[in-house]
SEMARSE-797151 format. One record per atom (N, C-alpha, C): residue number from 1; atom name; x, y, z. Coordinates in Angstrom, 2 decimals. Atoms other than C-alpha are relative to their C-alpha. Layout:
<nodes>
NUM, CA, X, Y, Z
...
</nodes>
This chain:
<nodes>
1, N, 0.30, -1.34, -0.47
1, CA, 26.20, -23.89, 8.80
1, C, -0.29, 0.96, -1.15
2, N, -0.15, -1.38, 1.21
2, CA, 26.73, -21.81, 5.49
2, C, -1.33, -0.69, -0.29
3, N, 1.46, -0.53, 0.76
3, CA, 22.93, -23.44, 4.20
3, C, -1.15, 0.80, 1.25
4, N, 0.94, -0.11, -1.26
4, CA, 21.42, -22.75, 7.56
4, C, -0.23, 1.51, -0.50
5, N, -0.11, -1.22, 0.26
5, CA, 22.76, -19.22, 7.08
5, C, -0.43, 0.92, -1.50
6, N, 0.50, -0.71, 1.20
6, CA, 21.93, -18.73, 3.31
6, C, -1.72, -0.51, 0.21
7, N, 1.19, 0.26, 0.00
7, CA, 18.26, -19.84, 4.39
7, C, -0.11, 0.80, 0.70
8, N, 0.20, -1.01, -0.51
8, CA, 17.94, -17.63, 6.62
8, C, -0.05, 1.40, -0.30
9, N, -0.55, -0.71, 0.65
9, CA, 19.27, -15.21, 4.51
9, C, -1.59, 0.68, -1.02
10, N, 1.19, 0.00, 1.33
10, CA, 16.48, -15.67, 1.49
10, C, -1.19, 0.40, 0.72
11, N, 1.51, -0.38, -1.11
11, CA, 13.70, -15.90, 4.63
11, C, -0.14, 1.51, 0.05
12, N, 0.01, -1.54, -0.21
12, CA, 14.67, -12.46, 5.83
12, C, -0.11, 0.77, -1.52
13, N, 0.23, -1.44, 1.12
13, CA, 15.10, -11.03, 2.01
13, C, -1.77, -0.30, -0.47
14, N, 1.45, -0.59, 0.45
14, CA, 11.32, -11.93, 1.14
14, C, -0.84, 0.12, 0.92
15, N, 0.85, -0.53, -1.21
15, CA, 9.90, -11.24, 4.57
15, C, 0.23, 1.62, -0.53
16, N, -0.13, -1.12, 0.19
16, CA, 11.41, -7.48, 3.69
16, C, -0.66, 0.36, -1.22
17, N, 0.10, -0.42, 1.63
17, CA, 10.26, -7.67, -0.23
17, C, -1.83, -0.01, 0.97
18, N, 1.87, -0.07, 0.04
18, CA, 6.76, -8.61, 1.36
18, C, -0.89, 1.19, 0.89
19, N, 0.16, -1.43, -0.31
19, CA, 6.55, -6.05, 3.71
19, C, -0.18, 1.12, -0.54
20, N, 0.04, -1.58, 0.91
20, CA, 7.34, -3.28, 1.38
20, C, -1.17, 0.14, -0.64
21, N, 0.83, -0.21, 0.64
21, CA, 4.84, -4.44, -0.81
21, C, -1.35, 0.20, 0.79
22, N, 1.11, -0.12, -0.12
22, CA, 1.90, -4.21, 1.38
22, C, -0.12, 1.13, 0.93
23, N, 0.00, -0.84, -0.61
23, CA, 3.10, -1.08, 3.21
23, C, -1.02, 1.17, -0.35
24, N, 0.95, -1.07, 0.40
24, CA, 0.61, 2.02, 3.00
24, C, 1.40, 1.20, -0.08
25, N, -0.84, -1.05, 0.36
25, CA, 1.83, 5.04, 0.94
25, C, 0.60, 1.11, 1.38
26, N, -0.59, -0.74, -1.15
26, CA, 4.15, 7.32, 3.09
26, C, -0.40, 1.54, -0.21
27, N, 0.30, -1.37, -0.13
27, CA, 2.34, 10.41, 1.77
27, C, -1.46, 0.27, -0.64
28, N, 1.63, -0.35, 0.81
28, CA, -1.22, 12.04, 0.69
28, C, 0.17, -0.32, -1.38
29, N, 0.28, 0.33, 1.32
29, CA, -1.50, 10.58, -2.85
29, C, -0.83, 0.71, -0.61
30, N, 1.43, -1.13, 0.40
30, CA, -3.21, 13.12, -5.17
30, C, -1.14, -1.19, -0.82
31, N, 1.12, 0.76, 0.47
31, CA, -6.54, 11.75, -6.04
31, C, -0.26, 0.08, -1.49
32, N, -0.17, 0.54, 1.20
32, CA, -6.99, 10.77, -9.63
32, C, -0.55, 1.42, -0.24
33, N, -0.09, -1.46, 0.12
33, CA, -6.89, 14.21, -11.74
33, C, 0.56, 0.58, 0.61
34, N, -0.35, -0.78, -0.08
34, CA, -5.99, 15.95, -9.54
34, C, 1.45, 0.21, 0.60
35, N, -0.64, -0.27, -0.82
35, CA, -2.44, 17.18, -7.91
35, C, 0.45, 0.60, 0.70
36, N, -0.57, -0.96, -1.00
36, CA, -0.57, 19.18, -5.38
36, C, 0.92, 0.76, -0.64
37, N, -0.86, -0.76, 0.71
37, CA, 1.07, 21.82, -7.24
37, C, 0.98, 0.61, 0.30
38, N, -1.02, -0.54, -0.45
38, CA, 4.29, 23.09, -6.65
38, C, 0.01, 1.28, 0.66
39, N, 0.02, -1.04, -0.54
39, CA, 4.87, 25.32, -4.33
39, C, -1.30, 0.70, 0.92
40, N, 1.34, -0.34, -0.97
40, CA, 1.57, 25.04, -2.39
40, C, -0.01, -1.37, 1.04
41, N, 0.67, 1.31, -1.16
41, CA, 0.01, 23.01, 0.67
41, C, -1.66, -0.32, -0.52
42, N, 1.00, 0.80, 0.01
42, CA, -2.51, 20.37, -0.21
42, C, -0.86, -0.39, 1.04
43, N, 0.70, 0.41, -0.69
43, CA, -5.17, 19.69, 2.04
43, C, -1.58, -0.68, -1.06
44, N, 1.00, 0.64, 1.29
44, CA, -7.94, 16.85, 1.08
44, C, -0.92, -0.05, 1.13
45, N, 0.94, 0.25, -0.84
45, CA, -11.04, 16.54, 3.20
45, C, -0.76, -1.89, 0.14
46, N, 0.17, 1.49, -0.49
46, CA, -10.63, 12.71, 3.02
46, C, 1.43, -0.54, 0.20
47, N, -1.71, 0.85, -0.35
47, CA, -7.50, 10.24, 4.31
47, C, 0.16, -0.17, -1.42
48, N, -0.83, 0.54, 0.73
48, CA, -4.63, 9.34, 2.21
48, C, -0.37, 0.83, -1.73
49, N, -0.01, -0.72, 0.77
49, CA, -5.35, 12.39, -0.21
49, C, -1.37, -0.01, -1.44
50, N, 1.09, 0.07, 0.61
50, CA, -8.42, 11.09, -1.50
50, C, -1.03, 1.10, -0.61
51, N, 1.14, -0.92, 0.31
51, CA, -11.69, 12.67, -3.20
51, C, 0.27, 0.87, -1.16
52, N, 0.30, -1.51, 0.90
52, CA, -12.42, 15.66, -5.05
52, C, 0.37, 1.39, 0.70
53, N, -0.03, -1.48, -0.50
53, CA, -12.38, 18.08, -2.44
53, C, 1.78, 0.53, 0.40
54, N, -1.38, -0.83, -0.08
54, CA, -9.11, 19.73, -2.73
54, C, 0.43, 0.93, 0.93
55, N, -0.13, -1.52, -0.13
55, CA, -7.49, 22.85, -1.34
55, C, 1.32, 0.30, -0.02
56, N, -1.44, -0.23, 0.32
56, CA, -4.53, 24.16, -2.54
56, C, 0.26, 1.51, 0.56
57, N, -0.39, -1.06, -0.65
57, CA, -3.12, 26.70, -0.46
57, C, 1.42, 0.65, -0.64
58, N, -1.01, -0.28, 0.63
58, CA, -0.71, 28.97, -2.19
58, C, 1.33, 1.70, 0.84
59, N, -0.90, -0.91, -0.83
59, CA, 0.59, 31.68, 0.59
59, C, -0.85, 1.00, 0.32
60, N, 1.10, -0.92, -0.21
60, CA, -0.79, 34.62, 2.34
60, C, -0.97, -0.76, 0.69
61, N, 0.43, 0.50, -0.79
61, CA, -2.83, 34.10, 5.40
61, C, -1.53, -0.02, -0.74
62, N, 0.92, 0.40, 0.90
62, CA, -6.27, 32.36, 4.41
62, C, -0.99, -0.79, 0.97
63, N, 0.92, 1.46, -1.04
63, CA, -9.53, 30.71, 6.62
63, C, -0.38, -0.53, -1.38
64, N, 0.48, 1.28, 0.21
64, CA, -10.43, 27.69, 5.67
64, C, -1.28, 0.12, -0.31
65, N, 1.42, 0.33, 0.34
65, CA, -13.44, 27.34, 3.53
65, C, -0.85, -0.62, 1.12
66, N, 0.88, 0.47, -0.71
66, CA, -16.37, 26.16, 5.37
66, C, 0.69, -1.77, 0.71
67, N, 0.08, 2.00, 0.54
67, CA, -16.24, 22.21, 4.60
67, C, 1.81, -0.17, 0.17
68, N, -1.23, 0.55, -0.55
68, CA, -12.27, 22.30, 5.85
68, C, 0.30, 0.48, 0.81
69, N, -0.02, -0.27, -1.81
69, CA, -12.74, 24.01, 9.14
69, C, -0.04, -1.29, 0.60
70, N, 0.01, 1.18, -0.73
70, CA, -12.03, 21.50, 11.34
70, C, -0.04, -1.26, -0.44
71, N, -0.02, 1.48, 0.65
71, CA, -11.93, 18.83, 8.86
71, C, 1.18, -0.28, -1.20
72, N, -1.41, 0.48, 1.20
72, CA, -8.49, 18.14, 6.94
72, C, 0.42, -0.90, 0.30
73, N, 0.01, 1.17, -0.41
73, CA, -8.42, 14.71, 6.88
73, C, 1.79, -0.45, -0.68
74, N, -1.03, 0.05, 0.17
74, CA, -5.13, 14.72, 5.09
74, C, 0.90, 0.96, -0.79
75, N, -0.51, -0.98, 1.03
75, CA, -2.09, 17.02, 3.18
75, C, 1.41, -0.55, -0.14
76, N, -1.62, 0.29, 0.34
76, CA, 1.02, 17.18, 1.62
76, C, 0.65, 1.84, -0.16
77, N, -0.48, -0.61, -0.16
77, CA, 3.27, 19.87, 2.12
77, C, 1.15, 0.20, -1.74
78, N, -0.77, -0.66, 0.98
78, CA, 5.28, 21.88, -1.23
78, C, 0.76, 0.83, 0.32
79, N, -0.49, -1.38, 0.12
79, CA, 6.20, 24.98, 0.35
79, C, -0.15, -0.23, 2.27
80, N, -0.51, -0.37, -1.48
80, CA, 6.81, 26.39, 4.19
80, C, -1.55, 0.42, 0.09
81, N, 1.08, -0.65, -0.38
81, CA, 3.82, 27.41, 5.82
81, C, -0.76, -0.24, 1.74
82, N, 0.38, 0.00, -1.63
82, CA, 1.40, 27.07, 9.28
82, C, -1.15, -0.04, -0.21
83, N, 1.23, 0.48, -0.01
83, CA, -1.87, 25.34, 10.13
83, C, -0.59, 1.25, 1.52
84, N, 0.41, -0.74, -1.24
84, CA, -3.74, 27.61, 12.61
84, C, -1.49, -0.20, 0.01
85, N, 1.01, -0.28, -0.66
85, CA, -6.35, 26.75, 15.18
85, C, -0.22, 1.04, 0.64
86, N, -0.19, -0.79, -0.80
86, CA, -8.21, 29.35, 16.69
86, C, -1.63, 0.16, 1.45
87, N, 1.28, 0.80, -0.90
87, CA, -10.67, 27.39, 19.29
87, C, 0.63, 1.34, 1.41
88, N, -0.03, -0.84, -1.36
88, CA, -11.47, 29.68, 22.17
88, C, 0.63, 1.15, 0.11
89, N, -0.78, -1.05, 0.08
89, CA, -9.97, 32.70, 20.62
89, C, 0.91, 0.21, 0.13
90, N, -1.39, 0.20, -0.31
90, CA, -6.69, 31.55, 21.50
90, C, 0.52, -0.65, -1.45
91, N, -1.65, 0.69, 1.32
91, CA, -3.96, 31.06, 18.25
91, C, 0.41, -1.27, 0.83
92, N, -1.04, 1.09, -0.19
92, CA, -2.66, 27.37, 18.29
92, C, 0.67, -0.18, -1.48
93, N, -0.33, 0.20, 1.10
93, CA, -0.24, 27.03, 15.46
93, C, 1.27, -1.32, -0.29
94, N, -1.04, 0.96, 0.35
94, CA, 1.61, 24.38, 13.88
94, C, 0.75, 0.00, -1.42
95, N, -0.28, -0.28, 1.18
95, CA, 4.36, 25.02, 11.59
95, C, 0.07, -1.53, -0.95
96, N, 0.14, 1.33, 1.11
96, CA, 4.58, 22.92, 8.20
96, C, 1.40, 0.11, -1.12
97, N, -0.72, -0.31, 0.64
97, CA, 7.74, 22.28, 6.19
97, C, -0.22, -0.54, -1.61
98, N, 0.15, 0.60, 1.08
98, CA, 8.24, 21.42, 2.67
98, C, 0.40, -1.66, -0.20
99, N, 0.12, 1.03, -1.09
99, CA, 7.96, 17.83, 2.81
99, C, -1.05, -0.93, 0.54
100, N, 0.95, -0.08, -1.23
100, CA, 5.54, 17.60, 5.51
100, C, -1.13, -1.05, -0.98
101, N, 1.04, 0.78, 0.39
101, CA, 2.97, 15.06, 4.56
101, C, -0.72, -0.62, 0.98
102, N, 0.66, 1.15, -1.01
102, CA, 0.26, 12.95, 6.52
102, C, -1.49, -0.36, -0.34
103, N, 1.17, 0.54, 0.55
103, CA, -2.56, 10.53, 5.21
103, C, -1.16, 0.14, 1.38
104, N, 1.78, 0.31, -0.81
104, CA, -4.88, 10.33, 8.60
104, C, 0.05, 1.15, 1.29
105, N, -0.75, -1.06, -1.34
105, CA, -4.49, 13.94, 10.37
105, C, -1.20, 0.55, 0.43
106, N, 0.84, -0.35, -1.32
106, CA, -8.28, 14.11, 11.59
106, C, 0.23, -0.56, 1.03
107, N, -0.61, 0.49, -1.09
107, CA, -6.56, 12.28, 14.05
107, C, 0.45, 0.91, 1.38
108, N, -1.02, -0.62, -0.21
108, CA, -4.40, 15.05, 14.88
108, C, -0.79, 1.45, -0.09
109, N, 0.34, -1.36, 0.00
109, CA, -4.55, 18.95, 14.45
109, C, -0.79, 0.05, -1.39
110, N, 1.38, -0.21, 0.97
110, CA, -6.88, 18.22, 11.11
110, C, -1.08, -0.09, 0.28
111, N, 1.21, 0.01, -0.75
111, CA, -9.84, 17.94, 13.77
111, C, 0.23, 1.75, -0.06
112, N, -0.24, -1.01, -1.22
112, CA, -8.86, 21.54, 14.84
112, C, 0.59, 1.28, -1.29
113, N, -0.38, -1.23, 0.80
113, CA, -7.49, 23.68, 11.73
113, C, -1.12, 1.10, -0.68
114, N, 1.23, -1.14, 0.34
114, CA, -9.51, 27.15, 10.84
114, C, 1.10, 1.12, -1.31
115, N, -0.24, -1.13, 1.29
115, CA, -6.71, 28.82, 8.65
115, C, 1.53, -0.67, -0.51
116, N, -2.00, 0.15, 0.44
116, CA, -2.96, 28.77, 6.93
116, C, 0.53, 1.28, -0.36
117, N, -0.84, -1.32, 0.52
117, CA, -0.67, 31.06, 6.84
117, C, 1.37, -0.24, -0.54
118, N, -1.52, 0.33, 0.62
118, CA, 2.98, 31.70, 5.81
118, C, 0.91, -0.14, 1.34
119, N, -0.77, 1.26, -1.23
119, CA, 4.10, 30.55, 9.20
119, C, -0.62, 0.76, 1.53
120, N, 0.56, -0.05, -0.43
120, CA, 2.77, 31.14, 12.55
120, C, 0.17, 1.18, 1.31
</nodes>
């Protein structure tokens, strides 16, 4: 019984080692050069924090450049703040904590964001 159990044992520890290793990052990765600076919200106009196109949001309500209306494909969160749609003249807001990260959020309310503020 005890090899049954230490085989089993070893199975499960590199099923977990192999897992880990081929897991996708758990947050927007800043794209080579550049990073998310303290105390601001990152938004990238490609998944998983990719590209060039940046936007570092640093407080104080703010629309969204052109080219990240409706298109924030991913961010990482530094600081407190609030994504705001405002489709149909109606405020939808979603707050954001420090934290807050997500690689594939045209999915999500990155189809749909027009500004940020310092919360909603």
């Amino acid at each position: 019984m005890n090899a049954c159990r230490r085989a089993l044992a070893v199975s499960g520890t590199v099923l977990l080692t192999t897992l880990g290793m081929v897991s996708e990052p758990s947050y927007a990765a800043p794209s080579a050069g550049l990073t998310c600076s303290a105390n601001t919200i990152c938004l990238w106009h490609q998944q998983y924090g990719l590209g060039d196109d940046l936007f570092q949001w640093k407080g104080g309500y703010v629309d969204l450049p052109a080219k990240f209306r409706d298109h924030v494909w991913s961010f990482r969160a530094n600081r407190s703040g609030a994504f705001i749609d405002w489709s149909g003249g109606k405020k939808t807001c979603r707050s954001v904590s420090p934290g807050d990260e997500w690689n594939v959020y045209n999915n999500d309310f990155g189809s749909r964001i027009d500004a940020v503020a310092d919360k909603c």
